[in-house]
C-alpha positions in Angstrom: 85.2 31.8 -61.9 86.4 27.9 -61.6 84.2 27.4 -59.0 81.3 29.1 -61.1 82.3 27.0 -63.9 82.1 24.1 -61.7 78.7 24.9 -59.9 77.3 24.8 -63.7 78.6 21.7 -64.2 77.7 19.8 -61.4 73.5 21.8 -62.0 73.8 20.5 -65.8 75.0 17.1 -64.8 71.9 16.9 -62.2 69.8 17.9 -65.0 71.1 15.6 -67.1 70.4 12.6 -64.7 66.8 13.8 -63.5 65.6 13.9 -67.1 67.4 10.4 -67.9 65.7 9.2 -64.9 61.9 10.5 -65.8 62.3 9.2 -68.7 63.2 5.9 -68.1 60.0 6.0 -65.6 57.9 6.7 -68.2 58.9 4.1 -70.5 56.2 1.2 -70.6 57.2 -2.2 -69.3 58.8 -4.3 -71.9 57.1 -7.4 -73.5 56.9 -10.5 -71.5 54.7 -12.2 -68.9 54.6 -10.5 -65.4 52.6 -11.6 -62.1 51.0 -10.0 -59.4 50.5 -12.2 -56.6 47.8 -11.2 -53.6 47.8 -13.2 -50.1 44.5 -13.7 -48.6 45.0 -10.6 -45.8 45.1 -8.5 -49.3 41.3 -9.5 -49.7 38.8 -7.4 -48.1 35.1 -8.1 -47.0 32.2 -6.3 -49.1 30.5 -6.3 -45.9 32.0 -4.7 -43.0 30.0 -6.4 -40.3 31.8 -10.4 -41.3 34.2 -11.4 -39.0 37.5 -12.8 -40.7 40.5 -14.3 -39.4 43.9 -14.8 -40.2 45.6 -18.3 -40.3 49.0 -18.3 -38.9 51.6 -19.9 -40.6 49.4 -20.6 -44.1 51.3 -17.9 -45.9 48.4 -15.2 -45.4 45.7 -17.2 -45.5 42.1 -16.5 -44.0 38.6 -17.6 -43.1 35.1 -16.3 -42.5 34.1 -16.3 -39.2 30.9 -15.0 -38.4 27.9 -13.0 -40.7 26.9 -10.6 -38.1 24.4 -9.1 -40.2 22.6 -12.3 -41.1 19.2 -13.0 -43.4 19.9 -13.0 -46.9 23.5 -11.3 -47.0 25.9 -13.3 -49.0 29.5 -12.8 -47.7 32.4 -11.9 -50.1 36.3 -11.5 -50.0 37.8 -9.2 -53.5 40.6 -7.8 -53.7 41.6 -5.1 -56.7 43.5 -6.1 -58.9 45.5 -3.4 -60.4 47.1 -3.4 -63.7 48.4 -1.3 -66.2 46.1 -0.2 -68.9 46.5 -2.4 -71.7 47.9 -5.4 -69.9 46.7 -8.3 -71.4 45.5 -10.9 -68.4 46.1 -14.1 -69.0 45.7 -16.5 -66.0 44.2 -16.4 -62.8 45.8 -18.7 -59.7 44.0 -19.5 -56.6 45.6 -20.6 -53.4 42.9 -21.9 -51.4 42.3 -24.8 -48.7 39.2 -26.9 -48.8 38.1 -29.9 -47.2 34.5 -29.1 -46.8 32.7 -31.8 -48.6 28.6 -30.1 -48.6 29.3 -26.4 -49.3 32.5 -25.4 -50.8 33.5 -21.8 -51.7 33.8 -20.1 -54.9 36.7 -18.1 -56.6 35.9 -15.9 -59.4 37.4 -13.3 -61.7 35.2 -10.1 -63.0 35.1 -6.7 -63.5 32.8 -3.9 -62.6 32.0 -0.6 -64.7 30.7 1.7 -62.2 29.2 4.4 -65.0 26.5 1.8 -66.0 26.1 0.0 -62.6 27.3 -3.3 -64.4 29.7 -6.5 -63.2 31.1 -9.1 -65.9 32.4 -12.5 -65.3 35.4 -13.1 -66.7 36.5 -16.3 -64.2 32.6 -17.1 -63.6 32.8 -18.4 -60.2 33.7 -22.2 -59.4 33.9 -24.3 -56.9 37.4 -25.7 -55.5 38.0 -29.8 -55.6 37.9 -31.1 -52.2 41.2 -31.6 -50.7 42.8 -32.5 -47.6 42.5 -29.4 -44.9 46.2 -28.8 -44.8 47.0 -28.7 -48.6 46.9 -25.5 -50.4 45.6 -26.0 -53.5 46.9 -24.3 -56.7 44.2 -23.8 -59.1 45.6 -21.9 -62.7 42.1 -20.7 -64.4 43.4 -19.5 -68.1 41.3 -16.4 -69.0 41.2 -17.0 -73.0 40.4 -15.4 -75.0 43.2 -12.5 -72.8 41.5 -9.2 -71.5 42.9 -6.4 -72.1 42.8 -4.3 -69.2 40.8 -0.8 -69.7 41.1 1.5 -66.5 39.3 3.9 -68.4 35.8 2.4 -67.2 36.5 -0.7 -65.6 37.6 -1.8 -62.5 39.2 -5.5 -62.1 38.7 -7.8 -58.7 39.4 -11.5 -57.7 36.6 -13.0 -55.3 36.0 -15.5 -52.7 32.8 -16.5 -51.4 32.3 -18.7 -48.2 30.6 -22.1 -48.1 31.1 -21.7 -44.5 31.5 -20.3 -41.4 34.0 -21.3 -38.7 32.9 -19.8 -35.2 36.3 -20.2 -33.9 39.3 -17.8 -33.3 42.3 -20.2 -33.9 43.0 -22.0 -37.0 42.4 -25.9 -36.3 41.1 -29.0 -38.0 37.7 -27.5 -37.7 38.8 -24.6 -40.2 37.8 -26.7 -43.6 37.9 -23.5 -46.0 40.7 -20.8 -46.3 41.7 -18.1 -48.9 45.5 -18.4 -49.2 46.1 -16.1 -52.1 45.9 -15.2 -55.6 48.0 -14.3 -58.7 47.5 -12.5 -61.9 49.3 -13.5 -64.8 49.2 -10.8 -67.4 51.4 -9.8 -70.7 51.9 -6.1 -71.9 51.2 -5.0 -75.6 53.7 -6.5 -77.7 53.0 -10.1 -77.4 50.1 -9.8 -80.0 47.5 -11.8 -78.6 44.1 -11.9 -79.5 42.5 -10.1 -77.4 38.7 -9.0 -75.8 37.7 -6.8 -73.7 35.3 -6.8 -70.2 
């Protein structure tokens, strides 16, 4: 009977402590600013047929090397940027390198809602300040008014495109552009800001 008594115990107390524990996943993140942070091996090509390597000892950066495919084809890096829905994004950083001088790459910042075929700006892409080839740059792009992030239709991406391409396989001086990384700053409901959104 005691050890009956005890079984019970032990299969309430385990009860007890799964259902603490779901709930405590299920609560939403409190207030405050949190970050996401993306190297460049994060990124991904839109086409499959670019050629991109990986700069050793850069902290994940990377570079085009080769368009295979050619003609008109623009190359791109994105990665996804997932966030909870309602998050409120606030700031975009890039880490990039750039000492190309004639065609320098662009970051941007958009969404795309795949039910109407559509793509929004929300960082309209820029161009980099030109830099000396071993200084990662850290460029803060404030995204004001905040979007609020709706998973519902949309689907959120940071983007690199090339000004160049570097037919080499080792990083060197002749390297003059390279995706480091990215973060997303972004504040959950709570910290009442205006708020948009694309």
């Amino acid at each position: 009977r005691r050890l009956g008594i005890g079984l019970t115990t032990v299969w309430l107390l385990t009860l007890a402590v799964v259902a603490v524990h779901q709930i405590a996943l299920a609560q939403p993140a409190a207030p405050g600013t949190y970050y996401k942070t993306y190297t460049g091996l994060d990124f991904e090509p839109l086409d499959s047929n670019d050629v991109v390597y990986w700069a050793e000892g850069t902290g994940g950066g990377v570079w085009f090397n080769s368009h295979p495919r050619g003609g008109a084809a623009i190359s791109y890096l994105e990665v996804r940027v997932d966030l909870p829905s309602g998050a409120q994004v606030t700031e975009v950083t890039f880490y990039v390198r750039s000492c190309e001088g004639a065609a320098r790459p662009r970051l941007y910042f958009g969404s795309y809602a795949p039910a109407s075929s559509g793509y929004t700006d929300i960082i309209p892409p820029f161009e980099p300040p030109v830099s000396t080839c071993a200084n990662t740059q850290t460029i803060g792009q404030a995204v004001n008014p905040p979007v609020a992030v709706d998973n519902a239709t949309r689907v959120y991406v940071i983007g690199y495109r090339p000004g160049a391409y570097y037919l080499t396989s080792n990083y060197s001086e002749f390297v003059n552009e390279l995706l480091v990384g990215a973060r997303v700053a972004y504040q959950m409901p709570g910290a009442f800001l205006p708020l948009v959104q694309r």
